[in-house]
DOSEKOL-406627 format. One line per field, with one value per residue (C-alpha): residue number from 1; residue in one letter; x, y, z. Coordinates in nm, 2 decimals, always signed. Layout:
BEGIN
resi = NUM | ... $
resn = A | ... $
px = X | ... $
py = Y | ... $
pz = Z | ... $
This chain:
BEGIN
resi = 1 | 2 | 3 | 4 | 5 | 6 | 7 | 8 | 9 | 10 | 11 | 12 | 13 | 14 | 15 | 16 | 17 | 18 | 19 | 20 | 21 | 22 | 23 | 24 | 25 | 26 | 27 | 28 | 29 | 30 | 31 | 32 | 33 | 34 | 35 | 36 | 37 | 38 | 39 | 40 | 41 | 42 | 43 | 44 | 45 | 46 | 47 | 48 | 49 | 50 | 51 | 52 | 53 | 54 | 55 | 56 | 57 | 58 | 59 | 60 | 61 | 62 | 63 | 64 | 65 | 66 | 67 | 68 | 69 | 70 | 71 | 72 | 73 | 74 | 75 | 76 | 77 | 78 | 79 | 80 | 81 | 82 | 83 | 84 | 85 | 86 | 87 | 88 | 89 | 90 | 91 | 92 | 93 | 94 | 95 | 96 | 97 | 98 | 99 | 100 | 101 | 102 | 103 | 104 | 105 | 106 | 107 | 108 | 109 | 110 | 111 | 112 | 113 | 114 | 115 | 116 | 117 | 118 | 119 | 120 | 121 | 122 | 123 | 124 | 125 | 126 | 127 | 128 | 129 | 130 | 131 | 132 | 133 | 134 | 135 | 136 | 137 | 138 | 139 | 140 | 141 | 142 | 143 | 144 | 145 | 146 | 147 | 148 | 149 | 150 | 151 | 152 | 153 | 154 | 155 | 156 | 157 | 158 | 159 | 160 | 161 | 162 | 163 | 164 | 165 | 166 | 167 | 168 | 169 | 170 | 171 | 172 | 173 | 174 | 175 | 176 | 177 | 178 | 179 | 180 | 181 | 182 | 183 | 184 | 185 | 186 | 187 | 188 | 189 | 190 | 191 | 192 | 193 | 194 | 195 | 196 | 197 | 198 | 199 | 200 | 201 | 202 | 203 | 204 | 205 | 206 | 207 | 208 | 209 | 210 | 211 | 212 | 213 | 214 | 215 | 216 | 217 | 218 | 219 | 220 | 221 $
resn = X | X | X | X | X | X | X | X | X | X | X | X | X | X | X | X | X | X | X | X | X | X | X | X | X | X | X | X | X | X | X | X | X | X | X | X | X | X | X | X | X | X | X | X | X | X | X | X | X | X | X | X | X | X | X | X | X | X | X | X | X | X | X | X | X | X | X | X | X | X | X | X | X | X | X | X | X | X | X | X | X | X | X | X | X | X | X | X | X | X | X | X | X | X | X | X | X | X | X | X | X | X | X | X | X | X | X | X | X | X | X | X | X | X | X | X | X | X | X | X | X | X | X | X | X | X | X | X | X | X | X | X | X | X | X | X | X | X | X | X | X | X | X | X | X | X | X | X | X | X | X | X | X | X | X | X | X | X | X | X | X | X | X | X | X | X | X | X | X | X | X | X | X | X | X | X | X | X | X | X | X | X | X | X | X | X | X | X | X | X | X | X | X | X | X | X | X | X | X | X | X | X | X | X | X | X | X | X | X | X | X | X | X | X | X | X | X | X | X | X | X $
px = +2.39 | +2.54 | +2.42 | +2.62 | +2.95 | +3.23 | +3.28 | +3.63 | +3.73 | +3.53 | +3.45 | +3.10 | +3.18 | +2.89 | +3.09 | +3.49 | +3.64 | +3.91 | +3.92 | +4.07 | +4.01 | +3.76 | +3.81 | +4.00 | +4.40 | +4.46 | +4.23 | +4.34 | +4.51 | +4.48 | +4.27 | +4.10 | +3.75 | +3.63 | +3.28 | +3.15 | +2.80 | +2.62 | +2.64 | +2.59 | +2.30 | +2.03 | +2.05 | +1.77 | +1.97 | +2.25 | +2.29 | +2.50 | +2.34 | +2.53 | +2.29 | +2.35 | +2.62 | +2.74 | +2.97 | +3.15 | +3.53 | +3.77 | +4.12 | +4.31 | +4.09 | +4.10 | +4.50 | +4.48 | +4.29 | +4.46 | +4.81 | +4.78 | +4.71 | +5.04 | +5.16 | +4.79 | +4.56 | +4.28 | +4.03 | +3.81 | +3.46 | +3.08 | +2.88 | +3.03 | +3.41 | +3.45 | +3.22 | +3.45 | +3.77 | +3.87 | +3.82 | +4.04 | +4.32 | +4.28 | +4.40 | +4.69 | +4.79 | +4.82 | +5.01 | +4.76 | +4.88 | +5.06 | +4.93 | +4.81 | +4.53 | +4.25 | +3.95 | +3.62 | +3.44 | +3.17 | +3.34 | +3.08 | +3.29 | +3.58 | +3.53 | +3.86 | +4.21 | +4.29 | +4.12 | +4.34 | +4.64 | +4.54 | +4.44 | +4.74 | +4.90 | +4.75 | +4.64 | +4.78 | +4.46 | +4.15 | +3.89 | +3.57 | +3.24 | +3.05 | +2.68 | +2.59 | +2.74 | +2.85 | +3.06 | +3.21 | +3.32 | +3.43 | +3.67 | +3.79 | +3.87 | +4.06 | +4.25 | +4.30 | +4.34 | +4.47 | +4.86 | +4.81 | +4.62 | +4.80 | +4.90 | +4.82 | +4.73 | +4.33 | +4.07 | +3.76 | +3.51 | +3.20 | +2.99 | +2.79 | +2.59 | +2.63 | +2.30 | +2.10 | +2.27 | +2.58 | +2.66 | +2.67 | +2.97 | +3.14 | +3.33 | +3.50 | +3.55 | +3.98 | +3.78 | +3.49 | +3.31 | +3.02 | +2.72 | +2.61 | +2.26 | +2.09 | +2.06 | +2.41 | +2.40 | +2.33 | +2.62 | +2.86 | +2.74 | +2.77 | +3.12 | +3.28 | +3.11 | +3.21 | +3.57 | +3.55 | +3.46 | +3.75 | +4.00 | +3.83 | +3.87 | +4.21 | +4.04 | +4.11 | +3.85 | +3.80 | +3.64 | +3.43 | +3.61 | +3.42 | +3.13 | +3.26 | +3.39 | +3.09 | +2.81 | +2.62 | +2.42 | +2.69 | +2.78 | +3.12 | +3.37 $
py = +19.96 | +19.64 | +19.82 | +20.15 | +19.98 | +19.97 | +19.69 | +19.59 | +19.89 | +19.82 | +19.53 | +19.44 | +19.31 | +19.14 | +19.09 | +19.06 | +18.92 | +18.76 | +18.41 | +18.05 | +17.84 | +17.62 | +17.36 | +17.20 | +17.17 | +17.46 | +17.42 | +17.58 | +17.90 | +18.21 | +18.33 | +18.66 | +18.61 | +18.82 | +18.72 | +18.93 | +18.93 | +18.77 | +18.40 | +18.21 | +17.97 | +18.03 | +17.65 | +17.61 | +17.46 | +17.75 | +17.89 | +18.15 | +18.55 | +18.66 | +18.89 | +19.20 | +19.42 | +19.55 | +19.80 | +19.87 | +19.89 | +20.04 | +19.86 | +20.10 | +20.07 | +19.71 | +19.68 | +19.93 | +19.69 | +19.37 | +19.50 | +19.46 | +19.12 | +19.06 | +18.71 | +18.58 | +18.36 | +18.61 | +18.40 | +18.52 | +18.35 | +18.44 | +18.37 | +18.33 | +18.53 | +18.46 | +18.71 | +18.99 | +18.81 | +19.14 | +19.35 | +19.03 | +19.05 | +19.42 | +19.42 | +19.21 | +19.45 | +19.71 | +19.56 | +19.40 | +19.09 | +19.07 | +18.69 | +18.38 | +18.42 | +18.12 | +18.11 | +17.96 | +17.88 | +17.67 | +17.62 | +17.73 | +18.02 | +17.78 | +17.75 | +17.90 | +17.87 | +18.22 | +18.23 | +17.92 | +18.10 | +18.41 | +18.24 | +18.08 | +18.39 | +18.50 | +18.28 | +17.96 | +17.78 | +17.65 | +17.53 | +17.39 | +17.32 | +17.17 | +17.18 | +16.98 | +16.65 | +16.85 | +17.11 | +16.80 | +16.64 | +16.94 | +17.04 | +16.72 | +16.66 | +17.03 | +16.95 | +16.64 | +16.47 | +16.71 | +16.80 | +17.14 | +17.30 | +17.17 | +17.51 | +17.56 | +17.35 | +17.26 | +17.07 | +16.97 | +16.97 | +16.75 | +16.82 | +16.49 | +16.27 | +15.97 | +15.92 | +16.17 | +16.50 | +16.54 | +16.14 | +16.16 | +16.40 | +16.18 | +15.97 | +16.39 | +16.49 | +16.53 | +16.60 | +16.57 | +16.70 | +16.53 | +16.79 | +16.88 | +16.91 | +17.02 | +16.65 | +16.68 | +16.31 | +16.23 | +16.47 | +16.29 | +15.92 | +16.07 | +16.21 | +15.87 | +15.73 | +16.01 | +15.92 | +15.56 | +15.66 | +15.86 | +15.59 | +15.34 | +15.59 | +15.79 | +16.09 | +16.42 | +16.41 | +16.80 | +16.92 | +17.19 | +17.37 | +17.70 | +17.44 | +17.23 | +17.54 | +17.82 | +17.61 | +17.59 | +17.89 | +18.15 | +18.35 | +18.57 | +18.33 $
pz = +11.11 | +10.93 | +10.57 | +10.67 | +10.70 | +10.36 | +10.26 | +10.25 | +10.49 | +10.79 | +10.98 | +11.14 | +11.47 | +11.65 | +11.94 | +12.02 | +12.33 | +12.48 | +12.65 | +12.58 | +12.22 | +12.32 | +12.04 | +11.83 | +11.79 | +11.99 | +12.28 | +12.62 | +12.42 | +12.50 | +12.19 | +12.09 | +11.91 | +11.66 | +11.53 | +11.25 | +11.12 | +10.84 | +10.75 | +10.38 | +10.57 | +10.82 | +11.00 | +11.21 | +11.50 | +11.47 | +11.83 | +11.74 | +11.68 | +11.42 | +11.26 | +11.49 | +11.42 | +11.79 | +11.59 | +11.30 | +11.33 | +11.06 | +10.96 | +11.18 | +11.49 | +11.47 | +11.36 | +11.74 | +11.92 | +11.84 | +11.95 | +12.32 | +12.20 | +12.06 | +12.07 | +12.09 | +11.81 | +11.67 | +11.61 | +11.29 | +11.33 | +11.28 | +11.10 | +10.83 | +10.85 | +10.50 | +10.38 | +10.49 | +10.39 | +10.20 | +10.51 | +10.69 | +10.43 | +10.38 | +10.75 | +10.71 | +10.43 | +10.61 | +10.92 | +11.16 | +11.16 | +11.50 | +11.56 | +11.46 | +11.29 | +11.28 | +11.07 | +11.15 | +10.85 | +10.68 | +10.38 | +10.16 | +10.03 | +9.97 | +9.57 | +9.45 | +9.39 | +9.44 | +9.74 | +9.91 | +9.77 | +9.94 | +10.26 | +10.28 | +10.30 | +10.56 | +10.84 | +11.01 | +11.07 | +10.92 | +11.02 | +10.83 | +10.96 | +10.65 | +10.71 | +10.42 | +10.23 | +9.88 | +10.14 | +10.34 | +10.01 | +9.79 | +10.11 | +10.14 | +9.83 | +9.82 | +10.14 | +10.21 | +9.87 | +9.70 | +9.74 | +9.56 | +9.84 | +10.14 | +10.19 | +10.58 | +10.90 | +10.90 | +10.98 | +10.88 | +11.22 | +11.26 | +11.55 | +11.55 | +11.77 | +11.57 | +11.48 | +11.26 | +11.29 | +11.03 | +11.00 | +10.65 | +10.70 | +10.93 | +10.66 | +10.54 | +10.88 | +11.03 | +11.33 | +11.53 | +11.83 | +12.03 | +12.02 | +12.36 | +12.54 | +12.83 | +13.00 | +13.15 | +13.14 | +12.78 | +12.70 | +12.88 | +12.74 | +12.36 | +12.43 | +12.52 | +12.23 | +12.01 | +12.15 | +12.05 | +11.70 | +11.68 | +11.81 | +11.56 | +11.28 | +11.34 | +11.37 | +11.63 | +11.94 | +11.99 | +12.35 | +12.37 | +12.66 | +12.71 | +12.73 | +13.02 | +13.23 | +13.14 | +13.07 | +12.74 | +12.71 | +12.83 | +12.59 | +12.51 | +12.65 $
């Protein structure tokens, strides 16, 4: 189904739903999610299916959908969103933007001028999930050192246990997030530590809402 879709024209929704941002700066709101398939990586710990496409929606069924939503964050995610950033923009061209629109991204994609220009045209948020140490610094250094691109409000998000996973990203991160495990427990001892780090560091401590309400392995909220 994914291969059938036109590119630019049509997005490949592996699922869409409504519920609450979860995460970072805007936690608690009332968000619409919109995760479309394929992804620049295959992580071995990624806990997220974003290789089936559910269905494939055209500009004007989406710019439909997204109305009743009106005054609401659309949440682009995956995956990898940026993949189908044409299909994204291509929407906005043609009048779907009735919200603020966040995007959910590794930053692999994030090589370009143009594309920070064109980004900043179009949504409010960014966020960056590096999954390796050149990502972390090359976005960093493009948004937070650099006064050319500070062009929207971001972050960059760690999910980190302090120890082995992602702590060579720490020092690149605006924000971070304690990963979370099935020993309820453990969880809870690595968030206030993950707390103290960002209090010693000046950095944003992002929950994981959806987490703490729904549990870890629901999915679609």
């Amino acid at each position: 189904m994914q291969s059938n879709y036109k590119e630019g024209m049509e997005f490949p929704v592996v699922e869409m739903f409504y519920s609450i941002q979860g995460e970072g700066k805007f936690a608690g709101v009332p968000s619409v999610f919109i995760r479309l398939a394929g992804c620049t990586r295959q992580c071995p710990f990624c806990d997220t299916d974003f290789k089936e496409v559910k269905e494939v929606v055209t500009l004007g069924e989406m710019k439909e959908r997204l109305k009743k939503y009106r005054g609401i964050n659309v949440v682009w995610t995956g995956g990898e969103p940026l993949l189908h950033w044409e299909t994204i923009k291509n929407l906005a061209s043609v009048g779907g933007k009735y919200q603020d629109w966040h995007i959910e991204t590794n930053g692999d994609l994030l090589t370009s001028d143009e594309l920070y220009v064109e980004l900043s045209y179009n949504i409010n948020y960014l966020v960056v999930s590096p999954k390796c140490l050149s990502v972390a610094k090359r976005v960093h250094a493009d948004l937070v050192v650099s006064k050319r691109r500070k062009l929207f409000t971001f972050d960059i998000k760690v999910a980190t246990d302090l120890g082995k996973v992602t702590s060579e990203l720490l020092p690149y991160a605006t924000m971070i997030m304690p990963l979370t495990f099935d020993d309820e427990q453990k969880t809870q001892e690595l968030k206030a530590r993950v707390v103290e780090y960002a209090l010693k560091h000046n950095l944003r401590y992002t929950p994981r809402l959806h987490v703490d309400i729904w549990g870890f392995k629901t999915k679609g909220v």
